[in-house]
C-alpha positions in Angstrom: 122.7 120.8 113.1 125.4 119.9 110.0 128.4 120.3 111.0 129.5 121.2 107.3 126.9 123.9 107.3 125.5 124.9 110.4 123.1 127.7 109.7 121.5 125.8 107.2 119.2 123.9 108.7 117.6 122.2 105.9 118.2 117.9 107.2 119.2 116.0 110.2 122.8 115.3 108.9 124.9 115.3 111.8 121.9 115.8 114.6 122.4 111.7 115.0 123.3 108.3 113.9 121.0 107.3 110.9 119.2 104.3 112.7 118.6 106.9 115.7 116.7 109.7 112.7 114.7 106.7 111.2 113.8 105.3 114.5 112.3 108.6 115.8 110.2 109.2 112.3 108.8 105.6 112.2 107.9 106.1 115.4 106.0 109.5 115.3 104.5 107.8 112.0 102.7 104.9 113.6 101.5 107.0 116.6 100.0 109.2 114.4 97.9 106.7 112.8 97.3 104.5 116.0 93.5 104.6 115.5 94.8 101.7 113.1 95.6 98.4 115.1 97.0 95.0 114.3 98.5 95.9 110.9 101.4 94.6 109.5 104.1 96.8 109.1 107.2 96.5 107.0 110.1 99.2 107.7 112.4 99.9 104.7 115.4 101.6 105.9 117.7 103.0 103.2 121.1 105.2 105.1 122.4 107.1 102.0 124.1 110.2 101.3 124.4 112.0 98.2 120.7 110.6 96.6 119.7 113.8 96.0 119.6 114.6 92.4 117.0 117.5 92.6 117.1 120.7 94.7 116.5 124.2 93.9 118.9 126.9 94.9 118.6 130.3 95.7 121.6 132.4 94.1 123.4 135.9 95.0 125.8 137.4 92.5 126.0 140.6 93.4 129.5 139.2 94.8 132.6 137.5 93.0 132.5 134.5 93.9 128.7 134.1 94.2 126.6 132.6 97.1 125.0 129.4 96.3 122.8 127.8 98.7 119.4 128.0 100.4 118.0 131.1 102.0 117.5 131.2 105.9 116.4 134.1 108.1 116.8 136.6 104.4 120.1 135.1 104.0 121.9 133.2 101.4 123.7 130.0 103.2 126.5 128.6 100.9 126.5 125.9 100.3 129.5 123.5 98.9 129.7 119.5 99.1 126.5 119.0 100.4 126.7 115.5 102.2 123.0 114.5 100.7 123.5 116.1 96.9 124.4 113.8 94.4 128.7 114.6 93.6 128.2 115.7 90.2 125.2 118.7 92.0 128.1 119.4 94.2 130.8 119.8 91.6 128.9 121.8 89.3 127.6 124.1 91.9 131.5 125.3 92.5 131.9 125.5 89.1 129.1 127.9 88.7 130.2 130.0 92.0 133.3 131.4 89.9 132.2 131.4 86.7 129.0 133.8 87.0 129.7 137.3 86.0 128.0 140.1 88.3 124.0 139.9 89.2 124.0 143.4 86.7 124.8 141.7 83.1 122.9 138.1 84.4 120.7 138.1 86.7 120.7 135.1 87.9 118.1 134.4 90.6 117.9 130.3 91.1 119.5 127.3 89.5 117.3 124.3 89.6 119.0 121.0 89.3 117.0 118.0 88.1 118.9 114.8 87.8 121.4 115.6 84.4 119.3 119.5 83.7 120.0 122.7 85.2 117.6 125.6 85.0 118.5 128.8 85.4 116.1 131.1 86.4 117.0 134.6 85.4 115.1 137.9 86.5 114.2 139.2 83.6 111.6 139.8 80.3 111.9 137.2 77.8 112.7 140.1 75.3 115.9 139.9 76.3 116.2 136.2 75.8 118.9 136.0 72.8 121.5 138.2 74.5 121.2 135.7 77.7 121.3 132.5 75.8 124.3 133.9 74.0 125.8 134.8 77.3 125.1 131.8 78.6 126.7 129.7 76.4 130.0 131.8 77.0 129.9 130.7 80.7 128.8 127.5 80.3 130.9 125.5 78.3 128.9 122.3 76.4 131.3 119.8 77.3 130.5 119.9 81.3 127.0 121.3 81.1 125.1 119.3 78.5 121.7 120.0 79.3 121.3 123.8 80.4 118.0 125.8 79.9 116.9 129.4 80.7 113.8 130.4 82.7 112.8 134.1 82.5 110.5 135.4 85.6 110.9 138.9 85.9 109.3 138.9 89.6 110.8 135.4 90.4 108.7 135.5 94.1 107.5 132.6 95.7 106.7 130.9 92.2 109.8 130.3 91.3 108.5 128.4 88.1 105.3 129.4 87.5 104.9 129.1 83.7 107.1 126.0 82.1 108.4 128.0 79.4 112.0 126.9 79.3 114.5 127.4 77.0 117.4 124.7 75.8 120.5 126.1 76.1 122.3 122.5 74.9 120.3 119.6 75.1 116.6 118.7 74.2 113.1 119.2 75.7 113.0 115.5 77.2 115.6 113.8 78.3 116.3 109.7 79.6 117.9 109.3 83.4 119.6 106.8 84.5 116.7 104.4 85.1 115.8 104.3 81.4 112.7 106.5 82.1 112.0 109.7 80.0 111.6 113.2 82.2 111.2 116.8 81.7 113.5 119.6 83.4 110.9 120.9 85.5 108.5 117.6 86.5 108.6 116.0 90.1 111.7 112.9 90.8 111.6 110.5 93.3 115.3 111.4 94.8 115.8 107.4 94.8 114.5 105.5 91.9 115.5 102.1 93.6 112.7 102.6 96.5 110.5 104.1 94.5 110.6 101.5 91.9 110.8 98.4 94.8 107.8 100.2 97.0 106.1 100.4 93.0 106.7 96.1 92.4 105.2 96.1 96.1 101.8 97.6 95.2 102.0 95.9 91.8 102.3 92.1 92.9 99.4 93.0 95.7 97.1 94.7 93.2 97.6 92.5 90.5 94.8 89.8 91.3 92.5 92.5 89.3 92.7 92.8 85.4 92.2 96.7 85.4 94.1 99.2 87.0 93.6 103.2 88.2 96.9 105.3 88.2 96.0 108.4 89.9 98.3 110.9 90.1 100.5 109.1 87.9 102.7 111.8 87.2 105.4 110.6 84.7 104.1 107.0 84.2 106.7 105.0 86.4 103.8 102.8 87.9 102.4 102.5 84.9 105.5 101.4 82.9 106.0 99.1 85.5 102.2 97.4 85.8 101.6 97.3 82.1 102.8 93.7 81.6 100.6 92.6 84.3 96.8 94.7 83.8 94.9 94.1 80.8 94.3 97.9 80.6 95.7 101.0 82.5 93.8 104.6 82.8 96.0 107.0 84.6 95.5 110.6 85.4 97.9 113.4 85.5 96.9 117.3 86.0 100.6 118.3 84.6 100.4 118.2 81.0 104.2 118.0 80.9 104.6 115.4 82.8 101.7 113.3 80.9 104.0 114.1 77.8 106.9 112.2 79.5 104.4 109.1 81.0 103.0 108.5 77.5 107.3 107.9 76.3 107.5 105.5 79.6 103.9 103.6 79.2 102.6 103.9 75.6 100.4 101.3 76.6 98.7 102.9 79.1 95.5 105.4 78.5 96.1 108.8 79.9 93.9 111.5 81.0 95.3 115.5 81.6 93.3 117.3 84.5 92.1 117.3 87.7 91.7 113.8 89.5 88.0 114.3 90.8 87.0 116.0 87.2 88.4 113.1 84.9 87.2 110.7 87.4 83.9 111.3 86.2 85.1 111.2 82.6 86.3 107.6 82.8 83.6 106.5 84.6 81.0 107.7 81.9 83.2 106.0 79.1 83.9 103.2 80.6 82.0 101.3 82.8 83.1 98.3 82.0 86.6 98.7 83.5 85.1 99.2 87.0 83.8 96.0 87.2 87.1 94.5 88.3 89.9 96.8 88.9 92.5 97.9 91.6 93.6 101.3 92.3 96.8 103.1 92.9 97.2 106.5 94.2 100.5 108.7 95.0 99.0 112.2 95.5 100.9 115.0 96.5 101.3 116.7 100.4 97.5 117.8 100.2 96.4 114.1 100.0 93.3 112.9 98.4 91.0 114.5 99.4 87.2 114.4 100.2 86.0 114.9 97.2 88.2 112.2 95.1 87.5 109.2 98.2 83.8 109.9 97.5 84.3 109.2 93.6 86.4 106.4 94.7 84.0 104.8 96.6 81.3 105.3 94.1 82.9 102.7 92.0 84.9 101.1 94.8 88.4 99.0 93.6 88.5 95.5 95.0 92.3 96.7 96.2 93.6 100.4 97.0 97.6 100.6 97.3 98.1 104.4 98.5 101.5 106.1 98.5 102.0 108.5 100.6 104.4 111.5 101.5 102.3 112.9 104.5 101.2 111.2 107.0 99.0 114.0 108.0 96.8 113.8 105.0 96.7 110.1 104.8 95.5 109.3 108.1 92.6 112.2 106.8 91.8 109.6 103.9 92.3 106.8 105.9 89.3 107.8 107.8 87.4 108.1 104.5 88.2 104.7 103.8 87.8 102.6 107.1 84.3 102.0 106.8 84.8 100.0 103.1 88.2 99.0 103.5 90.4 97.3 105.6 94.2 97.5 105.6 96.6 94.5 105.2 99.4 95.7 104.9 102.0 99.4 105.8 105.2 99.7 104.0 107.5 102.4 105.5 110.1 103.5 103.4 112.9 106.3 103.4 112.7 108.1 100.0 114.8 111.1 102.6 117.0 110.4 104.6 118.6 112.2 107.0 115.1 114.4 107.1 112.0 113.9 109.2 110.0 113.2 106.0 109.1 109.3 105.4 106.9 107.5 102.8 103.9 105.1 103.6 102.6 102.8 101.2 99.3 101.4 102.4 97.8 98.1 101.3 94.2 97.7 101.4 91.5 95.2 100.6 87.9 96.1 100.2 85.8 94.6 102.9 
């Protein structure tokens, strides 16, 4: 339990020395997927605080100064110098906490912070959008809030986000981190671009015997920005047309498709056969896995090499299964994208047999 905030409950800060937390996940890892023997595995530890640079926060301003936090058990925890959100998440959020006027003239709901963007998620029609970006520009001065955009959901329930309508308060539609890579308020992060982007060269220099390579799931393009200089062509697949908008800014090289992963399978396949003679594949999907129906399609036109990314070993020992009988795995990468949390990300090598 933190010993900042105790009734939050939201990571393992505090509960133990680092090596202790990344011990016990590793470990429950690998005896989940003991059906596996004799792999090589390669752990890469990464003790960090303050890598967070995206969390959403529930907000109650019914009170001066306003709770900021997450929500346990129907209540609001505050929360102030988080030991895992990046400094400049923790300064703002105190900055916010006493300049917000009462819940009645802005109803302020959530504040989603996404690397150098903040999103505020009022409760309310977007008919009333001009008074609130007027308003919001009184409380949030330019100068310390650059890039600021409103979100109106009059329920705001369990999809926080539901429609991407935003609204730029200061600052434009896309914007460039810190990496060099463009990004979107509202599309998915890795927390720390410095694994992601070393577990990425990993796949990469193992894939790269093949001229052709399959991005699924590709999200903003990072794997593809990063393979282009060594595959003759790239087809990648991304069901968020947002963050397809940002990949094709990262790898303008690189052939995207918008939709569903098993539905544009079949549209690559019947335009381009040729590709599947020789090509590797590279999958990142999200906590659901893969997925029956996509390993089938896979294996219809099988890759000579698979490097899969996962962020649930649950799921991947599912696809795993799927795989065994045409692949066989060389190589597991264990890497803390989270610290201080029980999740942990597997990249799997494999080889077809």
């Amino acid at each position: 339990m933190c010993s900042l905030h105790p009734k939050c409950q939201a990571c393992l800060y505090s509960t133990g020395k680092y090596e202790n937390i990344w011990h016990n996940k590793v470990h429950k890892t690998i005896n989940l997927l003991e059906i596996f023997e004799n792999e090589l595995i390669t752990l890469h530890p990464y003790d960090q605080l303050q890598y967070r640079k995206k969390v959403l926060l529930h907000v109650d301003s019914s009170i001066i100064p306003a709770k900021i936090g997450l929500i346990q058990h129907n209540e609001i925890i505050n929360i102030n110098q988080c030991p895992l959100h990046r400094q400049n998440i923790n300064e703002k959020i105190e900055i916010i906490k006493y300049s917000l006027p009462l819940y009645k003239k802005f109803p302020l709901k959530y504040i989603l912070f996404n690397d150098n963007a903040i999103v505020l998620v009022l409760k309310d029609h977007y008919k009333n959008l001009s008074k609130y970006i007027e308003l919001t520009q009184k409380i949030f001065p330019k100068e310390i809030f650059p890039n600021i955009y409103l979100h109106m959901n009059p329920s705001t329930g369990n999809k926080v986000l539901l429609k991407s309508y935003l609204y730029p308060v200061y600052g434009t539609s896309f914007l460039i981190n810190d990496d060099g890579y463009w990004y979107h308020p509202l599309v998915f992060q890795q927390q720390i671009s410095s694994l992601h982007i070393e577990s990425i060269n990993i796949a990469i220099n193992f894939l790269k015997d093949n001229s052709n390579l399959l991005d699924l799931y590709c999200g903003i393009g990072i794997m593809s920005a990063n393979a282009e200089p060594y595959f003759k062509n790239i087809f990648a697949i991304e069901q968020s047309p947002i963050s397809i908008e940002c990949a094709k800014k990262n790898a303008p090289n690189t052939n995207f498709y918008i939709g569903k992963v098993e539905t544009a399978i079949d549209y690559i396949i019947l335009h381009n056969l040729k590709f599947f003679d020789n090509y590797s594949l590279y999958i990142n999907p999200p906590r659901s896995g893969a997925g029956e129906i996509v390993i089938e399609k896979i294996l219809k036109k099988q890759p000579k090499k698979i490097a899969y990314l996962s962020c649930n070993p649950k799921t991947l020992k599912k696809d795993l299964i799927l795989l065994k009988n045409n692949y066989k795995i060389q190589f597991i990468n264990f890497f803390d994208f989270l610290p201080y949390t029980d999740n942990i990300e597997t990249l799997v090598l494999l080889s077809a047999k």
